[in-house]
N, C-alpha and C positions, 0 to 999 in steps of 0.2 A: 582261813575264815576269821573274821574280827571276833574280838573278846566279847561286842554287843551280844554277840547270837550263846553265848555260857550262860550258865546261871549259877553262879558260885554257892555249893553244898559245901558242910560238913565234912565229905569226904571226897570235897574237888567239885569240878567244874561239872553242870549235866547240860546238854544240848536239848534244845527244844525244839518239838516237828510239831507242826501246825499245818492242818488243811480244812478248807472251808468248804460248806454245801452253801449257797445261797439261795432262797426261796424267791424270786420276783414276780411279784403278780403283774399279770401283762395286761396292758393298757388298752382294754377292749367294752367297750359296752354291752357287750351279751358274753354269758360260759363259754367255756371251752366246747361244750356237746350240747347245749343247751340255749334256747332264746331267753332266757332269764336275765333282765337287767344284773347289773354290778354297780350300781355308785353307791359309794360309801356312805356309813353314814343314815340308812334308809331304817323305817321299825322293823323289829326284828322279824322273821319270816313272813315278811314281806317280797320277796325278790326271789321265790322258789316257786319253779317249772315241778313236775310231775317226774321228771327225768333226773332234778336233783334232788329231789325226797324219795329215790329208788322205788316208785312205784310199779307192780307187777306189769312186764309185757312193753314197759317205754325203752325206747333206744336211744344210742348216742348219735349225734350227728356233728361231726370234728365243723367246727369252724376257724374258716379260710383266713380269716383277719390274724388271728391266734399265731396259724403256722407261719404267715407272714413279718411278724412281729419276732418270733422265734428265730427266722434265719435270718433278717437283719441283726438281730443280736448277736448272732454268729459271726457274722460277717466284722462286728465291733468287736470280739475277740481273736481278731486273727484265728478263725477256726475253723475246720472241713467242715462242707456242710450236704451229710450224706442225703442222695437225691432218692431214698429208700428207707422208710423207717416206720415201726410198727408201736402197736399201744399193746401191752401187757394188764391184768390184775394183780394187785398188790394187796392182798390180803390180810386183814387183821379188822379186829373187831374195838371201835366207841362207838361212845354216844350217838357223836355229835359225824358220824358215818354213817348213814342209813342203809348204805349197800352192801356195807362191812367187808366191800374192796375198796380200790383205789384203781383208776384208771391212769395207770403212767405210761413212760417207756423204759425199758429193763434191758431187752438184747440188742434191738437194734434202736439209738438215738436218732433224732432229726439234728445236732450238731456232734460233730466228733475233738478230736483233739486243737487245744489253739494255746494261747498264753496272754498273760499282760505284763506290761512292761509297769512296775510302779518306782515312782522315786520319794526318797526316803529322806530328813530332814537335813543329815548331814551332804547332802548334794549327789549322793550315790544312788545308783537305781537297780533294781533286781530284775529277774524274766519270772515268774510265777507262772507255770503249768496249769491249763487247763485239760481234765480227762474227759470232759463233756455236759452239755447243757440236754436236757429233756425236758420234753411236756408232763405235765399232770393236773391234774385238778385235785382242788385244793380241797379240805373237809370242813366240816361248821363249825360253829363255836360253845364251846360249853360254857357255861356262865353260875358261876358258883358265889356271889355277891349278892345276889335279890332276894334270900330267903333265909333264915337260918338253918334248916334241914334241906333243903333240897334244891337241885340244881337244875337249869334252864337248858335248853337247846335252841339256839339258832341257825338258821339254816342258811339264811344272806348269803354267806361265804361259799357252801357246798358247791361245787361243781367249777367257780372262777378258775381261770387257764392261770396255771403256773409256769414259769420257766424253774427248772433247780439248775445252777447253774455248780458245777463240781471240780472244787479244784486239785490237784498235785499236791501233796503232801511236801510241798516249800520252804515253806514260811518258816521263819527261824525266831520268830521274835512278836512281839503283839504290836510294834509298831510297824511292823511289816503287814500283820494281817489289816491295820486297821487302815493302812495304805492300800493296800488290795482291795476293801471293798469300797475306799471312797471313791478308786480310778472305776469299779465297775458302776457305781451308781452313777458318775461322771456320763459313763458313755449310755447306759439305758435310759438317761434322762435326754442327753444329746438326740437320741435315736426317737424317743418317744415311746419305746418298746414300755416301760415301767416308770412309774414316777416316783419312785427312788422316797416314798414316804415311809421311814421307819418309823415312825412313833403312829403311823396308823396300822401298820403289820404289812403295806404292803410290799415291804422289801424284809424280809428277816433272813439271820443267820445259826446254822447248826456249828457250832466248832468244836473239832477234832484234834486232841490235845493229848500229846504223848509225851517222855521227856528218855535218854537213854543216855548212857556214858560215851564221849564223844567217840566215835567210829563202830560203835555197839552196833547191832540189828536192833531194829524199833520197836520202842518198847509198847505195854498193850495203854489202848488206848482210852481218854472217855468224851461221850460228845455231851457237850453242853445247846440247851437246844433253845430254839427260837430266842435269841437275841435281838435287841431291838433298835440299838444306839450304837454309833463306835464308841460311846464313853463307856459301855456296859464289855463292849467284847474286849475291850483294853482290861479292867477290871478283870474281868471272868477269867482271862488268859493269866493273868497276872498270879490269881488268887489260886487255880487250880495248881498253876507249876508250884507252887510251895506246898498246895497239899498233898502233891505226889511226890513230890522228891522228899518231902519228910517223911512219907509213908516207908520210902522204897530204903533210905537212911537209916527208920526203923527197922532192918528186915520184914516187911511186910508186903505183900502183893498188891498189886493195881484190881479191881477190876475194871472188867470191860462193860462201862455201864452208861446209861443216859441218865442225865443229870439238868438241873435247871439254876438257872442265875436270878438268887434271890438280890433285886438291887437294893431295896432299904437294908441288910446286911453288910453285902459285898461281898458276899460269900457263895458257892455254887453249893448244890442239893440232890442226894438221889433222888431218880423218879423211878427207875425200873432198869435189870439188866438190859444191856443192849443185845436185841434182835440180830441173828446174822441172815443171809439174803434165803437161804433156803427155808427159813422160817416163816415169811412172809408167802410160798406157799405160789410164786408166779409161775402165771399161764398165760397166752397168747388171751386177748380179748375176742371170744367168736364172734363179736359185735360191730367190728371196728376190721374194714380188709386194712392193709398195709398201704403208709401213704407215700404217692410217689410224687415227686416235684418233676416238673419240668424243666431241663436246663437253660434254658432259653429263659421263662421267666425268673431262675434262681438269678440267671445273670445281670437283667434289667435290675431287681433289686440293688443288686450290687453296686453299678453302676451309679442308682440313685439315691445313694446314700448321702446324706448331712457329711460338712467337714467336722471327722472324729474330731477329739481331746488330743490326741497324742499330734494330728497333724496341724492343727491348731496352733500347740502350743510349735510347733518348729516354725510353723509360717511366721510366728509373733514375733521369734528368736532371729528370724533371716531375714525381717522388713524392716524389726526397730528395733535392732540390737539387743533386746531386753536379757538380761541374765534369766536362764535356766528358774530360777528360785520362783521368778515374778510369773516367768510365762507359765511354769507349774501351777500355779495358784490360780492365775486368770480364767485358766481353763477347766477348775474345776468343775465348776455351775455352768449352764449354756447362758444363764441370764448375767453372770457376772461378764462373761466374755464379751454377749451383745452390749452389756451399758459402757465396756471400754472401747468397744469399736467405736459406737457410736459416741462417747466424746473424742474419738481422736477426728472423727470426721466433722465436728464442729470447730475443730482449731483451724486458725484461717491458712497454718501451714506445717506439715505433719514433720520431725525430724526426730535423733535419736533421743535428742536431749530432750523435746515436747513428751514422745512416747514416755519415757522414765518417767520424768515428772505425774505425768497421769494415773499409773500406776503408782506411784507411791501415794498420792493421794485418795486415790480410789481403796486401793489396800490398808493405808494407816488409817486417813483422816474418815473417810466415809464408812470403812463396816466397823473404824472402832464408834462411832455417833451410832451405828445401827444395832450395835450389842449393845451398849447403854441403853437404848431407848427400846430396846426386844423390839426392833421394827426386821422387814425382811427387805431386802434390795425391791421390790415391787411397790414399799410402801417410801420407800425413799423420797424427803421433801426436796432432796438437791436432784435433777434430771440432768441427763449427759452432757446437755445445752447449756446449763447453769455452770457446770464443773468444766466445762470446757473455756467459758467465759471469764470465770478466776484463774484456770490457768493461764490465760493471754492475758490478765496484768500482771501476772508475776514474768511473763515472759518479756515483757516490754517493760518492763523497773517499774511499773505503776508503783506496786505494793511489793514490799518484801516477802519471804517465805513467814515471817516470824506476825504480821500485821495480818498477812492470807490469812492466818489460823481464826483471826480476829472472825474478819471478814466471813470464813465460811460457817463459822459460831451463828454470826447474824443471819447468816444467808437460811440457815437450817432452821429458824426460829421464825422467821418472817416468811422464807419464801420469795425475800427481792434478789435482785441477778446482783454480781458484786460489780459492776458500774455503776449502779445507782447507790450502794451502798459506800461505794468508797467517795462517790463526790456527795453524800446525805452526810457524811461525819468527819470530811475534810481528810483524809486516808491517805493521800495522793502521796509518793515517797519521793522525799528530795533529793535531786539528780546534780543538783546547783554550786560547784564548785564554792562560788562566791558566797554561798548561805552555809557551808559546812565548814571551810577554812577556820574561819573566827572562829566559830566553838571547837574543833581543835588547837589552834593557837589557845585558848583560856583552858584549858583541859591539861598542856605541856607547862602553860604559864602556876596554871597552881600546885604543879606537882613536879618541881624542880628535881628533888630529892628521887626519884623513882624515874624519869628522863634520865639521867646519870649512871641511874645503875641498869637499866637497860644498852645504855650506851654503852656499857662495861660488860654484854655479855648475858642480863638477863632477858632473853630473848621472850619469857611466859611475861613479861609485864604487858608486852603488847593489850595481848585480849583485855587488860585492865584500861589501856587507853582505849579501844572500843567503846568496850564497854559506857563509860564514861560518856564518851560522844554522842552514843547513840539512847541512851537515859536521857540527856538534857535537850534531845533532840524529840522525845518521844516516840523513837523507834522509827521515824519516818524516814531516817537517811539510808542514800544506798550503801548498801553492807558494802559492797565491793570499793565504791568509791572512797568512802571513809579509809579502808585499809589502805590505796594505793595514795590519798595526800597523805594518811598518818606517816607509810612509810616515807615518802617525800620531804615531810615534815621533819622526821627523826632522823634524815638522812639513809636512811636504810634500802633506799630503792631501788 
C-alpha cells in the first residue's frame, strides 16, 4: 500500500478507513408515498400532503417513478438489483418527523452489492465497494435562525424519496473519498436519477471515519453527518484523523459518536452518541406489502440506459486518443461532456491532434474564464460553434496558439466568432518565408556576439532568437516556421 494511505503519528504511521453513506434525493416531482409536490425552494409548509404531516388513519402509496429511478441508479453502480425488496420503520423521535418513524429499507434492499471504479490524481484508480443503496424518505427541516428562542418546522422536505446509497469501508485517504463522491454524482446526474446539488442538500454525505495501527482490527468509529461540499468532506476527513489519532496517542478512547462539521471553524462537533441498529427499534411497515419488480421490465431499464461516465470516458480514450487525465475530467459533468462533443462536431475534420486541442482549451482556457467570472458552462458566452471556430484557425496557421488566447479574450467579451475578430484587428499569422527571413537575418545581424556562442554549443540561445523574431514581428509569425529558417539560418538544420 502507498505511503499516501498513513497518516504519520507520534508513534508511527496510522491507517485511515473511510466509508460513506450518501443521501440522494431523487429526481421526482411528487414523494416517495405521497402526491406532494418537491421543488425546491417553495414557502415553507407549503408542499405537505396529510400523509407527510402523519396524520391519523393516511397511508403510504410507494411511487413508481422513485423505484424506477432507484434501480437505474443501481444499474450505474455495477450492482445487483434484488427484484424483491421490503420498506421497514425506523424509529426515533424530532421535531421536524411528525411520525416519529422513518419509512426505509433495513432487511431487504431494492439494490444489493456493486462498486465504483474512481481514479485518483496521480493517474491510479481504486474499485470502492458498494454494500447497498435503499429507499427512504427523507424528514423536514428544523430551522433554528428566525427567532431568538425558538425554533421552526418545515415540512417541504418530509416524505421526498431518498436514495442512501452505502458504501465498503475502502477509502483510505479523503482524496479518495472526495473521488468517490464526485464519480457518484457524475453518474446520478448522467442518469437523471438526482441532481447532484449539494449546496441545496439535495445530495449530502454522513462520513465514517476510523483510524487503526496498520494491519490492527478497525478501530471504533465517528460519523460526521450531513456534509454538504467536497471541499467540507476533504476538511472534516482531514480534521477528524488528527483528532483521533491524538486522542488515541494520548491514551484515551474513541467514542462512537455522531458528530457535525462546523465549516466556519473547520473543525467537526459532537452532536449525540451514535445509535446502533437495534436501537432504532425496526419492524417490517404493516402499511407497505413487499415490492416486487418485474424482470422483464428491470431489463428494459437496463437496456435503456444513457452512455455512463465510465463508458464515456473509454469511448473518448479509443476514438481520439485523449490521455486518461483529459477523458477523466470530460466526463465528469454530462454538460461538460455534451459542449465537447458538440465542438468536436463542428470542426470541419475531427483527428487526434483537433481532439487534444479541444480539450485543452475547453479544460484550460474556457472553465479557467468561467471560475473567474463565477459563470456555470450553461452560462457560457463562447458556444461549441465559436470554440470550434478558433480552433480551425489555429489549425490552419491562421493564428498561433499564443494570438488564440488573444482572440478568445475578445471572443468572450464581445461575443464575435474568431473570424471576424482576427480580420477586425489584422490577426492573420504570417506564413511568408519572404516576410520572416529579413527579420531574422537583422535579429543574427545585431547579435553577432551570441550567433557565436550558440554556434559553440549554446544551444538555450536559440529561444532568445525566437523570441526576438517574433517581438518585432508582433507575435504574428508562425512559431514553427520561424524555428525551422532560424535553424536554416544558423546552420543548424
Amino acid at each position: 500500500m502507498s505511503d499516501q494511505y498513513f497518516y504519520e503519528g507520534a508513534s508511527g504511521p496510522w491507517e485511515l478507513v473511510i466509508g460513506l453513506e450518501v443521501h440522494a434525493q431523487i429526481n421526482s416531482k411528487s414523494k416517495l408515498f405521497s402526491g406532494a409536490a418537491t421543488a425546491f425552494g417553495a414557502e415553507p409548509n407549503t408542499q405537505v400532503s396529510f400523509m407527510d404531516a402523519a396524520m391519523p388513519g393516511m397511508l403510504p402509496v410507494i411511487n413508481s417513478h422513485c423505484v424506477e429511478q432507484a434501480v437505474k441508479t443501481g444499474f450505474g453502480l455495477n450492482a445487483e438489483i434484488n427484484l424483491i425488496s421490503s420498506f421497514d420503520r425506523k424509529n426515533y423521535f424530532y421535531a421536524d418527523l411528525p411520525s416519529g418513524y422513518q419509512i426505509t429499507q433495513f432487511t431487504r434492499p431494492i439494490v444489493g452489492k456493486g462498486y465504483l471504479d474512481v481514479e485518483l490524481e496521480d493517474g491510479s484508480s481504486r474499485r470502492i465497494g458498494i454494500t447497498r443503496l435503499h429507499l427512504e424518505q427523507d424528514a423536514g427541516k428544523s430551522v433554528h435562525d428566525q427567532h431568538p428562542d425558538k425554533s421552526y418546522i418545515d415540512l417541504n422536505r418530509a416524505g421526498v424519496g431518498l436514495m442512501e446509497i452505502v458504501s465498503e469501508p475502502d477509502m483510505r485517504s479523503a482524496e479518495e473519498a472526495a473521488a468517490y463522491v464526485k464519480k457518484l454524482r457524475a453518474i446520478v446526474r448522467c442518469l437523471g436519477t438526482c441532481d447532484g446539488n449539494m449546496d441545496q442538500g439535495s445530495m449530502r454525505v454522513d462520513i465514517n471515519v476510523s483510524v487503526r495501527k496498520p494491519g490492527a482490527p478497525l478501530g471504533t468509529r465517528a460519523e460526521i453527518k450531513n456534509v454538504n461540499s467536497i471541499k467540507f468532506l476533504t476538511q472534516a476527513v482531514h480534521y477528524e484523523v488528527d483528532r483521533q489519532v491524538s486522542l488515541l496517542e494520548a491514551g484515551e478512547e474513541i467514542l462512537q459518536e455522531t458528530r457535525l462539521f462546523d465549516a466556519a471553524q473547520g473543525i467537526t462537533r459532537s452532536m449525540r452518541s451514535k445509535e446502533h441498529a437495534h436501537d432504532y427499534r425496526y419492524f417490517p411497515d404493516p402499511d407497505l406489502p413487499p415490492l416486487v419488480l418485474e424482470k422483464a421490465w428491470v431489463e428494459t431499464l437496463r437496456t435503456n440506459l444513457p452512455e455512463l461516465p465510465d463508458a464515456k470516458k473509454d469511448r473518448l480514450m479509443e476514438e481520439y486518443e485523449l490521455p486518461l487525465y483529459d477523458a477523466a475530467l470530460l466526463v465528469t459533468e454530462t454538460e461538460i461532456a455534451s459542449y465537447y462533443e458538440e465542438t468536436l462536431q463542428a470542426l470541419e475534420a475531427v483527428t487526434p491532434k483537433g481532439a487534444k486541442l479541444v480539450a485543452n482549451w475547453l479544460l484550460g482556457e474556457v472553465f479557467g474564464a468561467l471560475n473567474r467570472d463565477g459563470k456555470t458552462l450553461e452560462d457560457c458566452p463562447i458556444t461549441p460553434g465559436a470554440l470550434a471556430g478558433l480552433v480551425m484557425e489555429i489549425q490552419k496557421d491562421v493564428i498561433s496558439g499564443k494570438i488564440a488566447k488573444d482572440v478568445f479574450s475578445m471572443m468572450w467579451e464581445t461575443g464575435k466568432s474568431a473570424p471576424a475578430l482576427i480580420a477586425e484587428h489584422g490577426l492573420q499569422q504570417v506564413s511568408d518565408d519572404g516576410a520572416i527571413i529579413p527579420i531574422i537575418d537583422k535579429v543574427l545581424a545585431d547579435n553577432p556576439q551570441m550567433v557565436e556562442e550558440y554556434r559553440q554549443g549554446k544551444d538555450k540561445l536559440f529561444g532568445f532568437f525566437v523570441g526576438q523574431v517574433m517581438k518585432i514581428m508582433a507575435g504574428k509569425a508562425n512559431p514553427e516556421l520561424v524555428n525551422k529558417l532560424l535553424r536554416e539560418r544558423l546552420g543548424t538544420a
